[in-house]
Backbone as a printed PyTorch tensor [residue, N CA C, xyz], in Angstrom:
tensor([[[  1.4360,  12.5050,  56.3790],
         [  1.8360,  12.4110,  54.9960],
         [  1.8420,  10.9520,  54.5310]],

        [[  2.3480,  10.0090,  55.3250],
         [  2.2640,   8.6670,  55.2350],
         [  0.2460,   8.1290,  54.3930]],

        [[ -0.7300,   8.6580,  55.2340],
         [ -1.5220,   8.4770,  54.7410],
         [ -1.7650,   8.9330,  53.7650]],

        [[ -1.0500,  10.1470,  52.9310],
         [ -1.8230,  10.8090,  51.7760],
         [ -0.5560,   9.6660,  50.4760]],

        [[  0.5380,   9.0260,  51.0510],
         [  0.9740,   8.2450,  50.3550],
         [  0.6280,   6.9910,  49.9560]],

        [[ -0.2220,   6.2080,  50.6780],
         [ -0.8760,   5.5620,  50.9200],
         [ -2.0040,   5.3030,  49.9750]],

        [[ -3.0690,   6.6130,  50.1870],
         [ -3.9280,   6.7380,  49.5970],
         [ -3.6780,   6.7720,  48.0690]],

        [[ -2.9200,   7.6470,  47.3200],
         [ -1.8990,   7.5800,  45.7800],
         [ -1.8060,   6.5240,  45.6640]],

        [[ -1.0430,   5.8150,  46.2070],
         [ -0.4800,   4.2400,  45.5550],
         [ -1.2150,   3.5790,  44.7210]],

        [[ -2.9300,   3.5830,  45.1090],
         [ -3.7840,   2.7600,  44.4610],
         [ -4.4210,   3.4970,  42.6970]],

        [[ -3.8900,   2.6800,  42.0530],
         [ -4.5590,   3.4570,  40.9960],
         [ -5.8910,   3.8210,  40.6540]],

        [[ -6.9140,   2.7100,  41.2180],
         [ -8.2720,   3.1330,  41.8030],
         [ -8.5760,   4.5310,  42.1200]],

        [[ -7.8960,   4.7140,  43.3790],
         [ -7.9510,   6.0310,  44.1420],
         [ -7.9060,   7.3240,  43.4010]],

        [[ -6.5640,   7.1490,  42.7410],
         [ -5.9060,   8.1460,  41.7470],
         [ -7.4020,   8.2640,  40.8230]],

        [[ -7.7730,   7.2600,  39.7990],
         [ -8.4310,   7.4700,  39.3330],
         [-10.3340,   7.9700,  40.0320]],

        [[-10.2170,   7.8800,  41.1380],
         [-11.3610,   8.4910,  41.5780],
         [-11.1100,  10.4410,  42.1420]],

        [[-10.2050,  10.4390,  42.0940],
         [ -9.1400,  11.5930,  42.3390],
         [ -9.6380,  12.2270,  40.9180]],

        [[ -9.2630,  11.7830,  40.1180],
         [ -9.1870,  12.1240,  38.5690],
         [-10.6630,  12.1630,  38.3950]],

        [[-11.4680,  11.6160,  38.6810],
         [-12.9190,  12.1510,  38.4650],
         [-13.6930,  13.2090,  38.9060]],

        [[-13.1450,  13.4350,  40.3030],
         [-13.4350,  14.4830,  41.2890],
         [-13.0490,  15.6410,  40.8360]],

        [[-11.7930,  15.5150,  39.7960],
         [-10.9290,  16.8490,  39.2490],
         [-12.2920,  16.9890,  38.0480]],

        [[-12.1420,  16.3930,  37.5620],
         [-13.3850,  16.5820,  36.4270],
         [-14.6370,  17.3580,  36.8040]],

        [[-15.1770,  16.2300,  37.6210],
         [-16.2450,  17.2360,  38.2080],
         [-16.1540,  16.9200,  39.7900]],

        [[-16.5700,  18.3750,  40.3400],
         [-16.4440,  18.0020,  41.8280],
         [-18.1780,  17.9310,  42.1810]],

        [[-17.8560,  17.4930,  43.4230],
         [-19.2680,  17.0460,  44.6440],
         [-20.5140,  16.0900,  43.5640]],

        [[-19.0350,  15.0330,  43.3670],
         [-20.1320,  13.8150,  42.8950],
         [-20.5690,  12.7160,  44.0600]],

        [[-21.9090,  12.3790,  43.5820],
         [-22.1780,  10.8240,  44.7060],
         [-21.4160,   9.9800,  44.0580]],

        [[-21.4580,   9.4330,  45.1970],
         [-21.0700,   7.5260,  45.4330],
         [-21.7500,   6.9290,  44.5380]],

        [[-23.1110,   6.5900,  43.5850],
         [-23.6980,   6.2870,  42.8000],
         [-22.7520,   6.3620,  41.6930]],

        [[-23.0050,   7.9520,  41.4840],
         [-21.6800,   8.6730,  40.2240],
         [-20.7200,   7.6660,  40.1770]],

        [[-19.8530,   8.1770,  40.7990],
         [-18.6240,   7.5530,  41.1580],
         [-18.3970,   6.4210,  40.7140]],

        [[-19.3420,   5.6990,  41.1770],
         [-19.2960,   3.6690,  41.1280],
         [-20.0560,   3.5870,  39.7450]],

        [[-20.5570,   4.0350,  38.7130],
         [-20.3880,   3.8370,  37.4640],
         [-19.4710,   4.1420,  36.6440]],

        [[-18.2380,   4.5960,  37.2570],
         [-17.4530,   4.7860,  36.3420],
         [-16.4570,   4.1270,  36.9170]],

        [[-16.7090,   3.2280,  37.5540],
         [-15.4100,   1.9900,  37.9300],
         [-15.6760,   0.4870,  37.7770]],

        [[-14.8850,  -0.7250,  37.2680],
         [-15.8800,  -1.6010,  37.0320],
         [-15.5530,  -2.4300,  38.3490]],

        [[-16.3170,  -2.0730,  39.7140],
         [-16.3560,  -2.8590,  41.0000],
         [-17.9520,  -2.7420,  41.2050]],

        [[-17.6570,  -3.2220,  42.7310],
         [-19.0050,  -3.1770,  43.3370],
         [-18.6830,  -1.1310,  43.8180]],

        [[-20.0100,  -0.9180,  44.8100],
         [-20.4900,   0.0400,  45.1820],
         [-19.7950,   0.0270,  46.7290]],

        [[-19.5660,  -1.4780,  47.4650],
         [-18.8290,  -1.5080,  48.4140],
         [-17.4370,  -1.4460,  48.0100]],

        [[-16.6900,  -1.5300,  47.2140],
         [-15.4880,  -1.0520,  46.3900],
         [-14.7790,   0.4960,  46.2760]],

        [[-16.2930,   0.8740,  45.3980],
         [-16.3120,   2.2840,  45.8280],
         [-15.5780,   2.8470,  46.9120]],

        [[-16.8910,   2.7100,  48.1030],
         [-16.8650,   2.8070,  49.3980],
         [-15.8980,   2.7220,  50.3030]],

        [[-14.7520,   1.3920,  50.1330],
         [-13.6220,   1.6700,  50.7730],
         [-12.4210,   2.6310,  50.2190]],

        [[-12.2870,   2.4560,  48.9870],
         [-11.4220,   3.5790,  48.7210],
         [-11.9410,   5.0650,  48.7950]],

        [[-12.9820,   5.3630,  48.7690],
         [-13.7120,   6.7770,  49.7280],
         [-12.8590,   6.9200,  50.8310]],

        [[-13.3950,   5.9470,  51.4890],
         [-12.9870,   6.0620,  53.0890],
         [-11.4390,   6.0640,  53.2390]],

        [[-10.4750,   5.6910,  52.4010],
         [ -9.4130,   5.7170,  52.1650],
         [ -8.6220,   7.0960,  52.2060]],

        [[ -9.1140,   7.4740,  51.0190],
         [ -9.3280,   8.9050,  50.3000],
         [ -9.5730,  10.3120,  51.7270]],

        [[-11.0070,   9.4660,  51.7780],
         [-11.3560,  10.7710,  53.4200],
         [-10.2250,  10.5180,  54.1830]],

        [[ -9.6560,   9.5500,  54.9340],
         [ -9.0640,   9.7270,  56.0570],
         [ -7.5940,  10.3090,  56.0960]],

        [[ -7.2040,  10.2180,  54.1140],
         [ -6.2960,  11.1300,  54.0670],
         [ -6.0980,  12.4830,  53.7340]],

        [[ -8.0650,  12.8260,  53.8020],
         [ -7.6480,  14.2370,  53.6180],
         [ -8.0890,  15.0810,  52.1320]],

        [[ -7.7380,  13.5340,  51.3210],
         [ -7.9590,  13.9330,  49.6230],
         [ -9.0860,  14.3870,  49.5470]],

        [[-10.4750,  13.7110,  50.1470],
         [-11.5870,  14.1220,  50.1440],
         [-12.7400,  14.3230,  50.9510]],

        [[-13.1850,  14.9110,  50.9960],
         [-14.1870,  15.6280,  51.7080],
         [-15.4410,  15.4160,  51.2240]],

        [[-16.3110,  15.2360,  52.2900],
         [-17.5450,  15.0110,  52.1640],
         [-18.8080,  16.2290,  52.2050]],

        [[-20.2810,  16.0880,  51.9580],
         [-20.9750,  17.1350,  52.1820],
         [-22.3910,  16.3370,  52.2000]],

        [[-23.2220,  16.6780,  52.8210],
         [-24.7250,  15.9260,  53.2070],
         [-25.4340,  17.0030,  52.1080]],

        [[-26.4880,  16.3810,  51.1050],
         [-26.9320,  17.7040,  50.4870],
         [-28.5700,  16.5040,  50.8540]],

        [[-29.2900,  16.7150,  51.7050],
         [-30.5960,  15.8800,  51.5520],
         [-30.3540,  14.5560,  52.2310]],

        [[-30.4130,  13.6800,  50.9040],
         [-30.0860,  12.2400,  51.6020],
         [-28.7520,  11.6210,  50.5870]],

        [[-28.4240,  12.8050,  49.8930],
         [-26.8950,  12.5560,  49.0950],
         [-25.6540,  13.1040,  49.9700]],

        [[-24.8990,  11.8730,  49.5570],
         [-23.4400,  12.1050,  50.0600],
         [-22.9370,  13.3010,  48.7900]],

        [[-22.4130,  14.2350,  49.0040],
         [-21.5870,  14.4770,  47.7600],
         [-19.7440,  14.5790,  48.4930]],

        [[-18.8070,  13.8130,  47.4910],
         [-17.7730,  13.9890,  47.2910],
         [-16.4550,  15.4000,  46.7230]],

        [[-16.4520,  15.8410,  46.8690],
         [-15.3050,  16.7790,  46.9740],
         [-13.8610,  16.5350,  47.0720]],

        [[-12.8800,  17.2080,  45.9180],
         [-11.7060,  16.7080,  45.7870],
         [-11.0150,  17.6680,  46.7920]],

        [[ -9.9760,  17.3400,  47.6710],
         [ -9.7220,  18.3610,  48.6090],
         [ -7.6670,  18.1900,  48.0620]],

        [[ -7.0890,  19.2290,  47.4120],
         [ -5.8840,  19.2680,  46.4580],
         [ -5.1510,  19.8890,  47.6200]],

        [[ -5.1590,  20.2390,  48.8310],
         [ -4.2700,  20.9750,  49.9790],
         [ -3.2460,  19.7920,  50.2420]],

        [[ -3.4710,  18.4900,  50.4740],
         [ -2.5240,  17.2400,  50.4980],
         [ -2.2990,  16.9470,  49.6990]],

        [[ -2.1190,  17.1550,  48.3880],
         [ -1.3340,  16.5300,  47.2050],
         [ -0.1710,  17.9890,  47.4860]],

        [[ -0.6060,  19.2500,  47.3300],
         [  0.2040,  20.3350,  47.4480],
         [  0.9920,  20.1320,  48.4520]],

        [[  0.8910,  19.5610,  49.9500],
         [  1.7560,  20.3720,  50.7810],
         [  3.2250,  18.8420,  50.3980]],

        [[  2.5840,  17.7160,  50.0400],
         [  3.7070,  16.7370,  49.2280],
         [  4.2650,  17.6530,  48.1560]],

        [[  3.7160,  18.0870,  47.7580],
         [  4.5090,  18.5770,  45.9750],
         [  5.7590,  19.6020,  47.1270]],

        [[  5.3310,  20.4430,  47.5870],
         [  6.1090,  21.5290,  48.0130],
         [  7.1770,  21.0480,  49.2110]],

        [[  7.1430,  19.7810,  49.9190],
         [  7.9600,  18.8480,  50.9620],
         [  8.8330,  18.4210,  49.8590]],

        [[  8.4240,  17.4100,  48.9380],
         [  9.5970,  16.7360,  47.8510],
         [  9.8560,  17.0220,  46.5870]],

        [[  8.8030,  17.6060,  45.6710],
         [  8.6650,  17.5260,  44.4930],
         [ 10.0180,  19.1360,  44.4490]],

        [[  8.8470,  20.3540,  44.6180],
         [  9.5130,  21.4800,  44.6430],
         [ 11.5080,  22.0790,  45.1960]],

        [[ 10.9190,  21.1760,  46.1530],
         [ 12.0540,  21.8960,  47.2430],
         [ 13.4390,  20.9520,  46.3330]],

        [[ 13.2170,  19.3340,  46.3390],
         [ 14.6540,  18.9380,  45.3270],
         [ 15.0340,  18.6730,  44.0920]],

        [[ 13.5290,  18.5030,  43.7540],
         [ 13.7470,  17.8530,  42.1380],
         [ 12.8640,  19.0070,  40.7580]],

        [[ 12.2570,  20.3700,  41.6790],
         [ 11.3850,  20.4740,  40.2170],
         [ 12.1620,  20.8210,  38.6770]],

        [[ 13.0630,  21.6770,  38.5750],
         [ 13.5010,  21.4700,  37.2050],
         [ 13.6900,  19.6130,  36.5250]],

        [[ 13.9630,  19.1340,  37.6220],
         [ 14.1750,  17.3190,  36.6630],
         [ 12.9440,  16.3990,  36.8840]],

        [[ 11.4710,  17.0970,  37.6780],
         [ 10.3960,  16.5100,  37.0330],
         [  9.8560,  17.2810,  36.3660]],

        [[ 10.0960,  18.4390,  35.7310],
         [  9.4290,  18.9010,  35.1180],
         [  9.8460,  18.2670,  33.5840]],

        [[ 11.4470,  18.1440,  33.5750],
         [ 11.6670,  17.1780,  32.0240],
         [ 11.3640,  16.3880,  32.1850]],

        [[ 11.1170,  15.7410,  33.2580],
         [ 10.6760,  14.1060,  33.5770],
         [  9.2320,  13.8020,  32.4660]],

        [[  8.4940,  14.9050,  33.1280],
         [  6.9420,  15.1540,  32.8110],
         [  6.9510,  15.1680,  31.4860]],

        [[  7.6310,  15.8510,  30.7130],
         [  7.4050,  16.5590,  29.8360],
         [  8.2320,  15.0880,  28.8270]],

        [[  8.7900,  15.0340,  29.0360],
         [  9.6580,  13.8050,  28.1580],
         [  8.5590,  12.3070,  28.0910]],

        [[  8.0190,  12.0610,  29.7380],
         [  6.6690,  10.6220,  29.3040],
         [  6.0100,  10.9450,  28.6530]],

        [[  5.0140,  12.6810,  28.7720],
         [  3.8510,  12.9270,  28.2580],
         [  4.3880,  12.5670,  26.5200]],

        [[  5.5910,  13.3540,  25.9030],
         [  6.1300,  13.2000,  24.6180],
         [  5.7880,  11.4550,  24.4930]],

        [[  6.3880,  10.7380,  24.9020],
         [  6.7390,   9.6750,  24.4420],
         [  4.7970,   8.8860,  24.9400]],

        [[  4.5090,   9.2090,  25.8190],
         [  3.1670,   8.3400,  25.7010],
         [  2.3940,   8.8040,  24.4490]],

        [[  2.3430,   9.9950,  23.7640],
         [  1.2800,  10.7300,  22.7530],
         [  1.8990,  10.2200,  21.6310]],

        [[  3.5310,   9.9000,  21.6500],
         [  3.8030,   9.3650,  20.4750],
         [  3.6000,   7.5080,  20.1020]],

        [[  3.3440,   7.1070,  21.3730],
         [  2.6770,   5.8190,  21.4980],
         [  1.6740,   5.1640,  21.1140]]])
């Protein structure tokens, strides 16, 4: 779990997370145009990502494709989120989303 905390922290990550939700089994190409780094940038937070699990890989030819893998964000939600706090993140949620849209 340590690693899937790890991996979150970076907002990078998150946001490559957030692309994968969008669309899944994108390349590394993909990917690295929609971040403003290098392609070796990319690449380590991939490898980040894989070793915690978030994502998964697939050989299609001579493409990598990426895959968002949501079983480690879940089994966190259901360890801390669920089990002590969900009625007070759910106002939590619901009270930023209010106040960021009214921003």
């Amino acid at each position: 779990m340590d690693t899937v905390f790890r991996a979150l922290a970076d907002p990078t990550r998150r946001s490559l997370l957030d692309e994968l939700f969008r669309r899944d089994g994108q390349t590394l190409s993909a990917l690295e145009r929609r971040l403003p780094m290098t392609r070796f940038g990319v690449m380590k937070h991939l490898r980040v990502l894989e070793e915690a699990g978030l994502v998964k890989t697939r050989r299609r030819g001579r493409e990598k494709l990426h895959f968002l893998n949501p079983v480690p964000i879940r089994l966190v939600h259901d360890r801390w989120v669920s089990k002590y706090a969900e009625p007070w993140a759910a106002t939590l949620s619901g009270l930023k989303k209010t106040i960021e849209e009214e921003a």
